[in-house]
N, CA, C and O atoms as CSV, one atom per row, in Angstrom:
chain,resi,resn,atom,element,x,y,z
A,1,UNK,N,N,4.877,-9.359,25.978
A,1,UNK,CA,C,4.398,-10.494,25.198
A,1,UNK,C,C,4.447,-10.127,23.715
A,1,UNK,O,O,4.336,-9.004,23.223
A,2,UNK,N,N,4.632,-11.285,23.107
A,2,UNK,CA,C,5.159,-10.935,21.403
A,2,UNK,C,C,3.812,-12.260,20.754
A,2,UNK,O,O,3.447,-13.196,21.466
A,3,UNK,N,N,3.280,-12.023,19.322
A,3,UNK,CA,C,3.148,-13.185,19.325
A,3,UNK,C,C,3.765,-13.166,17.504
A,3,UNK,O,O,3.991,-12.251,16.713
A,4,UNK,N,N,3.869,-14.779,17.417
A,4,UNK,CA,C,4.346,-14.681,16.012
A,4,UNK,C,C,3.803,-15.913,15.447
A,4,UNK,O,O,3.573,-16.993,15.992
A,5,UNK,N,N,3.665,-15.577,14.393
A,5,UNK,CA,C,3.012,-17.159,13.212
A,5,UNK,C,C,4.486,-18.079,12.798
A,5,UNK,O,O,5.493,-17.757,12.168
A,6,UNK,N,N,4.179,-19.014,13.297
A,6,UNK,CA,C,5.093,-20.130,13.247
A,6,UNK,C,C,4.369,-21.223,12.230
A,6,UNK,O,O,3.188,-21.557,12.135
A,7,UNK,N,N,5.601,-21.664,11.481
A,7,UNK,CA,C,5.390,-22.871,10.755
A,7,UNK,C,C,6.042,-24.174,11.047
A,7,UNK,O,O,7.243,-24.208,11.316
A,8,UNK,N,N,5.505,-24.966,11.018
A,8,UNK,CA,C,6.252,-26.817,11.459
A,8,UNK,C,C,6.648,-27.003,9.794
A,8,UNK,O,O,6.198,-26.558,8.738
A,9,UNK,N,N,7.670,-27.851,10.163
A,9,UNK,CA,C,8.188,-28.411,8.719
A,9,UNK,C,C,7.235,-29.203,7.351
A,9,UNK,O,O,7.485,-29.477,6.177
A,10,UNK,N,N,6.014,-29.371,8.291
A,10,UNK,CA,C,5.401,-30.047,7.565
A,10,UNK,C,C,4.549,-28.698,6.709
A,10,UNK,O,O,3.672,-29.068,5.927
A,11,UNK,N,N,4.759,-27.348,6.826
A,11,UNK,CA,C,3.844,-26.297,6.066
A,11,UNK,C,C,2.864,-25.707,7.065
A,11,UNK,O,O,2.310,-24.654,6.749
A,12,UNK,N,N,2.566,-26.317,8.333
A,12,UNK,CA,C,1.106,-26.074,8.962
A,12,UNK,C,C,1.480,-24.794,9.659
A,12,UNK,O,O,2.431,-24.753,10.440
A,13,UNK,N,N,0.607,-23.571,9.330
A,13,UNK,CA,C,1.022,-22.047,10.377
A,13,UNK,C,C,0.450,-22.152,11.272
A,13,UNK,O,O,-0.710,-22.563,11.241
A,14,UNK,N,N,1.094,-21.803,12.426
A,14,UNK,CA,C,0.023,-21.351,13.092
A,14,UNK,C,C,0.384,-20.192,14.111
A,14,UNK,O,O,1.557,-19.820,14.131
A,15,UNK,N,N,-0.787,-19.429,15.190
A,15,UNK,CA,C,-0.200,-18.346,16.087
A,15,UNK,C,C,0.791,-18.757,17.550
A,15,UNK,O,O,0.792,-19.965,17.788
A,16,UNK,N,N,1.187,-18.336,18.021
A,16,UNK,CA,C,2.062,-18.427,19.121
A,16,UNK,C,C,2.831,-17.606,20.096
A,16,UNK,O,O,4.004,-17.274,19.925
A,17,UNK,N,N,2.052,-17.277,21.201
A,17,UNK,CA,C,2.582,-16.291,22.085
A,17,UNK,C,C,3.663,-16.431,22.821
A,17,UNK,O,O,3.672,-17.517,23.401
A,18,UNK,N,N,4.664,-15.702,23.050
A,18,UNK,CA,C,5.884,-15.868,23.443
A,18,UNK,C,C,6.602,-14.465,24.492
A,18,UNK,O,O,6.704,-13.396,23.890
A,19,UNK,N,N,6.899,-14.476,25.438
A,19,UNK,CA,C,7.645,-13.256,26.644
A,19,UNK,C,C,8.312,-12.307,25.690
A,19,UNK,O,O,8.393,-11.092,25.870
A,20,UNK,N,N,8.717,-12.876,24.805
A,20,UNK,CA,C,10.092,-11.996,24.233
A,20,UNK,C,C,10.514,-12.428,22.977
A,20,UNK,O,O,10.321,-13.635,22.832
A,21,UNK,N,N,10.950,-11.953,22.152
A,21,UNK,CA,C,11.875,-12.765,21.111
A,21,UNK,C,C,12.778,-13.849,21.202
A,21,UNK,O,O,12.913,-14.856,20.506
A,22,UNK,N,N,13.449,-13.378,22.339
A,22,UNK,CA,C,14.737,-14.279,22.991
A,22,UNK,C,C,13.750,-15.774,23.374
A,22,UNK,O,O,14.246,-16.891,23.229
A,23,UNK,N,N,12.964,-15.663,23.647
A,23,UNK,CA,C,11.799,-16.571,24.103
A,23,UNK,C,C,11.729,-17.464,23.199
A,23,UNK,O,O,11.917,-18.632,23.541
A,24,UNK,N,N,11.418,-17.127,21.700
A,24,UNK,CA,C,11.253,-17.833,20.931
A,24,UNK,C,C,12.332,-18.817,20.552
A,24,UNK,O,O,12.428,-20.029,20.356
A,25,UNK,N,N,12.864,-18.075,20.543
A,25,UNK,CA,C,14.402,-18.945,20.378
A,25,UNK,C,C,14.717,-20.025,21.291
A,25,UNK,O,O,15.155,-21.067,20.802
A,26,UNK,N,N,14.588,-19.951,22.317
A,26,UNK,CA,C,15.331,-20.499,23.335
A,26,UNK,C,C,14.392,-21.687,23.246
A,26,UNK,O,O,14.987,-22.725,23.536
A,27,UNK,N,N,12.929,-21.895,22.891
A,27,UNK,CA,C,11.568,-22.839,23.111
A,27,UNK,C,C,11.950,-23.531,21.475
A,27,UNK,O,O,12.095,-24.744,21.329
A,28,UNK,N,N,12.055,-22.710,20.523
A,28,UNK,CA,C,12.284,-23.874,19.653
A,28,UNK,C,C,13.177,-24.854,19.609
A,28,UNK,O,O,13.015,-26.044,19.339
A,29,UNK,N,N,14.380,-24.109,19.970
A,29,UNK,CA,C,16.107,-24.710,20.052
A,29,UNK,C,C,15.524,-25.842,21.138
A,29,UNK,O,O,16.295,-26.796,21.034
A,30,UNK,N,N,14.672,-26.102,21.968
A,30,UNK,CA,C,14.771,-26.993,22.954
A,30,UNK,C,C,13.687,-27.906,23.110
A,30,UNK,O,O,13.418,-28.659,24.047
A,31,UNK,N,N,12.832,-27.604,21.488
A,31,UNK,CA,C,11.717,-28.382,21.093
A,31,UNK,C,C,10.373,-28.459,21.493
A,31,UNK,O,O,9.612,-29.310,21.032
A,32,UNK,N,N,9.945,-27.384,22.556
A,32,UNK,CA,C,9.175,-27.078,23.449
A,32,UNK,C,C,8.068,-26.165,22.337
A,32,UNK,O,O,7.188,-25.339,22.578
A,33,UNK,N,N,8.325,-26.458,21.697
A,33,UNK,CA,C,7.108,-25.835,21.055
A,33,UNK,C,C,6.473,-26.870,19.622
A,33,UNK,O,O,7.330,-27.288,18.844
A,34,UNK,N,N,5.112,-27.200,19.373
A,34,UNK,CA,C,4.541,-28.148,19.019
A,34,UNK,C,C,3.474,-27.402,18.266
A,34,UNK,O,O,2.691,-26.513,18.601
A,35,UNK,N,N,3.736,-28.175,16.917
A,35,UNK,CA,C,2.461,-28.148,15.881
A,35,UNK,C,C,1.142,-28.297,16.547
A,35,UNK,O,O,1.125,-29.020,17.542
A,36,UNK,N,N,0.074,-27.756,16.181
A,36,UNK,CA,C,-1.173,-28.012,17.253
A,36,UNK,C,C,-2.049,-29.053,16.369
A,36,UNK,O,O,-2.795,-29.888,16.881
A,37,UNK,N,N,-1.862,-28.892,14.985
A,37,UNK,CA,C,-2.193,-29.541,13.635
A,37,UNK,C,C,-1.817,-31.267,13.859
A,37,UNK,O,O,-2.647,-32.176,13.855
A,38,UNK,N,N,-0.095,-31.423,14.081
A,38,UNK,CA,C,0.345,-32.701,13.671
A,38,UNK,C,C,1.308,-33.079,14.774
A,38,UNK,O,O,1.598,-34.268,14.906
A,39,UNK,N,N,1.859,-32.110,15.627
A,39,UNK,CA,C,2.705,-32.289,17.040
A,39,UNK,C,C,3.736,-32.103,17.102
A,39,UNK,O,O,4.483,-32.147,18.080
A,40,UNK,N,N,4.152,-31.601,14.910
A,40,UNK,CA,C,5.708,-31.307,15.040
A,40,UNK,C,C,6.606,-30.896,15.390
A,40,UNK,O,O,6.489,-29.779,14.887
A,41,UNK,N,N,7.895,-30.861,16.109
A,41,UNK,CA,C,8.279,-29.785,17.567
A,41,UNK,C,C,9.571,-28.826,15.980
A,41,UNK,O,O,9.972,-27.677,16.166
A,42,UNK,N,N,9.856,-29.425,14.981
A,42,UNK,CA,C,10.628,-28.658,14.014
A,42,UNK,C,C,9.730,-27.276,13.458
A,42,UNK,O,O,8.830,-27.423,12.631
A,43,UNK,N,N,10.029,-26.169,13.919
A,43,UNK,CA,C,9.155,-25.173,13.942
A,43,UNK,C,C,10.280,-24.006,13.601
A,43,UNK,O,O,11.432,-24.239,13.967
A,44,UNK,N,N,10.066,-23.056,13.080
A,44,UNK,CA,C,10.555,-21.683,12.722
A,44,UNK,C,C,8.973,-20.846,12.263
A,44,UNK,O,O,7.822,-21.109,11.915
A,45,UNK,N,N,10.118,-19.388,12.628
A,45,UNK,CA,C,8.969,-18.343,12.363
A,45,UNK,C,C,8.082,-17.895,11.200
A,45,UNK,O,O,8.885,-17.386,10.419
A,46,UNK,N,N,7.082,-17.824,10.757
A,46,UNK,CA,C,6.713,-18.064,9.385
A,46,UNK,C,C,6.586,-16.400,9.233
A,46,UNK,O,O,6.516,-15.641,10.199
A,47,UNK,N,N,6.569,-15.927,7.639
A,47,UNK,CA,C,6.330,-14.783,7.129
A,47,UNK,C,C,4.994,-13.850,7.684
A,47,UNK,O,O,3.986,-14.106,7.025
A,48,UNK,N,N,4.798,-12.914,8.659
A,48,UNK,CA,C,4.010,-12.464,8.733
A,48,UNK,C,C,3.709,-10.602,8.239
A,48,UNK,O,O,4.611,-9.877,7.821
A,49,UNK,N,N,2.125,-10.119,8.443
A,49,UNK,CA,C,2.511,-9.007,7.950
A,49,UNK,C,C,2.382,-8.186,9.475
A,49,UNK,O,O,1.754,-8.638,10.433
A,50,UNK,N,N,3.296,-6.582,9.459
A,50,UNK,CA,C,3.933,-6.037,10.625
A,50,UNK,C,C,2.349,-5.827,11.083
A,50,UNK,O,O,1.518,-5.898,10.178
A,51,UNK,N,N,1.907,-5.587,12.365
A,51,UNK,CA,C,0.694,-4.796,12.459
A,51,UNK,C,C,1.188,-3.739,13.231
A,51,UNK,O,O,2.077,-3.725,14.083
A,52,UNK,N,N,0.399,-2.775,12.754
A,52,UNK,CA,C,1.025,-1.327,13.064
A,52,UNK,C,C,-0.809,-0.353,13.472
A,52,UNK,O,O,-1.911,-0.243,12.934
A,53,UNK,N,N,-0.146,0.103,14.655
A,53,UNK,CA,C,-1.725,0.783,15.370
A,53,UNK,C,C,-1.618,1.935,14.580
A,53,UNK,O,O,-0.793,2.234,13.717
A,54,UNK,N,N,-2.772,2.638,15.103
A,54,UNK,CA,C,-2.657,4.229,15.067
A,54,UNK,C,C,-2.632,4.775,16.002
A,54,UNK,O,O,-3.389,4.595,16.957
A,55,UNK,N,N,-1.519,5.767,15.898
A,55,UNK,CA,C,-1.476,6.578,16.940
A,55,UNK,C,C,-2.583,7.826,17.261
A,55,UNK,O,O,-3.056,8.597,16.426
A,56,UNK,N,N,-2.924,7.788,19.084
A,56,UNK,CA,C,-3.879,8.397,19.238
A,56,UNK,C,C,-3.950,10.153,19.197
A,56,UNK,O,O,-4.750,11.083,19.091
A,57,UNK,N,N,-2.840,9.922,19.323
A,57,UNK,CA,C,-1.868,11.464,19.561
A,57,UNK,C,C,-1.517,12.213,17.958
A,57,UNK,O,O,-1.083,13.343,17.732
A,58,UNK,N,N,-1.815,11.327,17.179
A,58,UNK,CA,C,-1.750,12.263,15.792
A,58,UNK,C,C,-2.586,12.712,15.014
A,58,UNK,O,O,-3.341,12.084,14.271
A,59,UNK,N,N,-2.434,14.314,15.223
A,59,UNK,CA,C,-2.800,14.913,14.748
A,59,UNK,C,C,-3.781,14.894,12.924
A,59,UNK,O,O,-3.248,14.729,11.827
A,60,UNK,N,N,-5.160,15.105,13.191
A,60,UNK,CA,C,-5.994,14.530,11.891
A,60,UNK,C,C,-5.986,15.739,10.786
A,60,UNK,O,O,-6.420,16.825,11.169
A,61,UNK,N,N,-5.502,15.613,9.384
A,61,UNK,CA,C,-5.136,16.543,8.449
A,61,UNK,C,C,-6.427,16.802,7.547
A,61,UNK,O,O,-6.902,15.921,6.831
A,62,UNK,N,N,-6.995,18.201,7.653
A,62,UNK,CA,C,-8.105,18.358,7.085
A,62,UNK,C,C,-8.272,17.709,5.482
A,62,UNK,O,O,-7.265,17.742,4.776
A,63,UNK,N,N,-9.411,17.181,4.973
A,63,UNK,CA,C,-9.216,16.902,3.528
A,63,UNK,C,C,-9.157,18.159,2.466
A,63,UNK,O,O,-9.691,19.264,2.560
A,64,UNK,N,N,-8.260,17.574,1.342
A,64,UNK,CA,C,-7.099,18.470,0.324
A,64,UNK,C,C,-9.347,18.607,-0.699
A,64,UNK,O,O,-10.202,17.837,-1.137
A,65,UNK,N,N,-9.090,20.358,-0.478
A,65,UNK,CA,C,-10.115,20.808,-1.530
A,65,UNK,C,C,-9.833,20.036,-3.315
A,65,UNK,O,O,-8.774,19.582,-3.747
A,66,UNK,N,N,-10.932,20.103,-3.900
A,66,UNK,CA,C,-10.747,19.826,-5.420
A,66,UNK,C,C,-9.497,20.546,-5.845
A,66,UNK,O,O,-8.526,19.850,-6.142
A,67,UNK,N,N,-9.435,21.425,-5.889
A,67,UNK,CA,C,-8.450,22.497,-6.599
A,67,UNK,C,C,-7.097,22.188,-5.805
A,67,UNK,O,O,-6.132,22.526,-6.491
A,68,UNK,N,N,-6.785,21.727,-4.747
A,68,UNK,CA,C,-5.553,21.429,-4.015
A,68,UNK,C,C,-5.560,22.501,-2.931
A,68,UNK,O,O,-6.146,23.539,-3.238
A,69,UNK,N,N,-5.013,22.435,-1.717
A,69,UNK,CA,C,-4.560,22.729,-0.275
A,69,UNK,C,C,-4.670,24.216,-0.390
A,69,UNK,O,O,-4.013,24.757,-1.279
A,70,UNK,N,N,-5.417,24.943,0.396
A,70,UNK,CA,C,-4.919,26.165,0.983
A,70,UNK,C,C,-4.988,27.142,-0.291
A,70,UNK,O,O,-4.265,28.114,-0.511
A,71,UNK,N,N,-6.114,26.603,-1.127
A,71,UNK,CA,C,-6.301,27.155,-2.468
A,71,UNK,C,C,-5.361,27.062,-3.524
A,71,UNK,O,O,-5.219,28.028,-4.274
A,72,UNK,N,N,-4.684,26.001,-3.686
A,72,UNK,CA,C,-3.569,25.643,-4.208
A,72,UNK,C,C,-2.060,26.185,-4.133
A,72,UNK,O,O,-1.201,26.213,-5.014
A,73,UNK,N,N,-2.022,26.545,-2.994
A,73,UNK,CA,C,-0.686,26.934,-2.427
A,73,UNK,C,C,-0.085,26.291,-1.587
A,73,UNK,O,O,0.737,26.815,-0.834
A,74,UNK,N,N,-0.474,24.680,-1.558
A,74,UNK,CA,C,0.017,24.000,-0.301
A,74,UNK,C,C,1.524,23.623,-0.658
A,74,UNK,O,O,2.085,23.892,-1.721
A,75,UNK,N,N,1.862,23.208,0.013
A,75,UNK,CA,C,3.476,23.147,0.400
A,75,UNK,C,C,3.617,21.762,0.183
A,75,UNK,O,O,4.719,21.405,-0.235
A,76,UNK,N,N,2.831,20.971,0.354
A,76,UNK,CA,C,2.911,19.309,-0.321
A,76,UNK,C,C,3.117,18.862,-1.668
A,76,UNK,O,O,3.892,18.152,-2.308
A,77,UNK,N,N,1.692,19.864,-1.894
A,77,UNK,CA,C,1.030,19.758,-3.276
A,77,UNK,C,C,1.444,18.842,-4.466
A,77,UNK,O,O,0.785,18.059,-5.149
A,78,UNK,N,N,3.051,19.283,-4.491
A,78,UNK,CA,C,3.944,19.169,-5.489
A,78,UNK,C,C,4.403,17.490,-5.418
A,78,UNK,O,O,4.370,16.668,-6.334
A,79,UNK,N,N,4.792,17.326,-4.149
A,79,UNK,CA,C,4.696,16.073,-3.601
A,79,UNK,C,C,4.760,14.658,-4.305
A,79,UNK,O,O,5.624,13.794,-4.454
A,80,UNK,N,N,3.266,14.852,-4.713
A,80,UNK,CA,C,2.787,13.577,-5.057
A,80,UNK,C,C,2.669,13.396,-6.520
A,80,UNK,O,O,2.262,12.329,-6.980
């Protein structure tokens, strides 16, 4: 399951769960999908932002002392 923010021609966003990407496609192209706002079936995907988890499995990096890493010999350091 995917979901994505869809907009109707008229501006109105809204959310919308869908099997697949291919899904989406196939439901707009065939009008099957409807403004909940105004009933408009002219719909495309609207701009959303990515959501991205955290992974549970990664590893947590102690915090960088005042003076910088490892008494200021870290290997980043320079980095930033």
């Amino acid at each position: 399951m995917i979901i994505y923010s869809v907009q109707c021609s008229r501006g109105h966003v809204f959310d919308e769960w869908f099997g697949n990407s291919a899904d989406f496609d196939v439901k707009a192209a065939n009008g099957d999908i409807s403004c909940p706002e105004c009933g408009d079936h002219q719909v495309g995907k609207a701009i959303m932002a990515p959501s991205i988890g955290k992974s549970a499995s990664a590893p947590s990096m102690p915090p960088c002392a005042a003076g910088g890493c490892a008494g200021g010999s870290c290997a980043f350091a320079n980095d930033f």
